[in-house]
N, C-alpha and C positions, 0 to 999 in steps of 0.2 A: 669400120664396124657397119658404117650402113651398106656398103657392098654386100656382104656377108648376109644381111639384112635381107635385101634386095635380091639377092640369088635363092636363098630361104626361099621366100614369099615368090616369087618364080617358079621353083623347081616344085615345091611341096603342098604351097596353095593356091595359086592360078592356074595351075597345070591340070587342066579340066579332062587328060590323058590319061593321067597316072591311075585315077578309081578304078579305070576301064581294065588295066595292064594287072592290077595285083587287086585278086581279091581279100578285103578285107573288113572287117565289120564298124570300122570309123568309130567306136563309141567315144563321145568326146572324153568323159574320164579316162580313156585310154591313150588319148593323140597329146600331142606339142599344138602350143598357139603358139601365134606370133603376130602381136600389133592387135589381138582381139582375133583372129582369124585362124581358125583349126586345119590342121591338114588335112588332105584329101586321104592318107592314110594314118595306123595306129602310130606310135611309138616302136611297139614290136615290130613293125612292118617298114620303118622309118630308119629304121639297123640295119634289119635286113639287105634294104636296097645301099644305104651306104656303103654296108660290109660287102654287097658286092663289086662295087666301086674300086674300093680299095683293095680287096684278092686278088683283081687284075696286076696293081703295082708290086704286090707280095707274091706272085710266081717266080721270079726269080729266087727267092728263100724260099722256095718249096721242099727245099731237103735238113731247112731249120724250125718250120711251123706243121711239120707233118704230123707231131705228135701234139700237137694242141689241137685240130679239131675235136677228136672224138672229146675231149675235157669238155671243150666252149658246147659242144652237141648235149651233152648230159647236162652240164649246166641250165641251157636253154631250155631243155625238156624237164627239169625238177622243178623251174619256177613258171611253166606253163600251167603244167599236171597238178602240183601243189596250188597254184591262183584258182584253176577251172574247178579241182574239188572243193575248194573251203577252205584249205590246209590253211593259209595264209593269204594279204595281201601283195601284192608286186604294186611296185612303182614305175613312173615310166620314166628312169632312169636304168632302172633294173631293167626293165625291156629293153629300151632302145641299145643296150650295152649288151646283154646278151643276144639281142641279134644283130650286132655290130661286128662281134665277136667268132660268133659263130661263120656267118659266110665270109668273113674276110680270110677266113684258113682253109675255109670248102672248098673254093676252085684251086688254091696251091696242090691239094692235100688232093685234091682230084687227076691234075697234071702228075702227081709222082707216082701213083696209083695205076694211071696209063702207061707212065713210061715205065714202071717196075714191070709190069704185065707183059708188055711187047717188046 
């Protein structure tokens, strides 16, 4: 656990990089702490880059998660659109997951997209 710990607080809040690479609005009600320390990006943002982490290992099922993007897309855009008007709260569980979600099937879904094409 403290490995896990340790590469966290590395990868998401010492990494004085990451701000620069993805723009994001940091509001701390929106981010993960860890040990008292906020990440240098949101929770939505914090999906994002893992989900696209993980699409890399999920290209090989690209001809299994093709049809879960556009779902995870709509998804992530009902609880944006709905948070930014009023509609409702989001949590940054719901963030972090719907943009976990989301690019982890973008770059498969992007790969079968090309190869259908060509």
């Amino acid at each position: 656990m403290d490995l896990i710990r340790e590469f966290l607080i590395k990868v998401f809040v010492d990494n004085i990089y990451l701000h620069s690479f993805i723009s994001c609005h940091r509001l701390p009600e929106r981010s993960f702490f860890i040990q008292g320390r906020q990440f240098h990006i949101c929770a939505r943002c914090t999906g994002l880059l893992v989900g696209t982490v993980v699409s890399v290992l999920l290209i090989p099922a690209k001809n299994y998660v093709w049809f879960l993007f556009p779902i995870f897309l709509i998804i992530l855009v009902v609880d944006g659109v709905t948070q930014k008007i009023r509609l409702r709260q989001s949590n940054n569980l719901l963030r972090f997951s719907t943009g976990v979600t989301t690019t982890s099937t973008f770059i498969p879904f992007i790969f079968l997209l090309i190869t259908k094409l060509l």
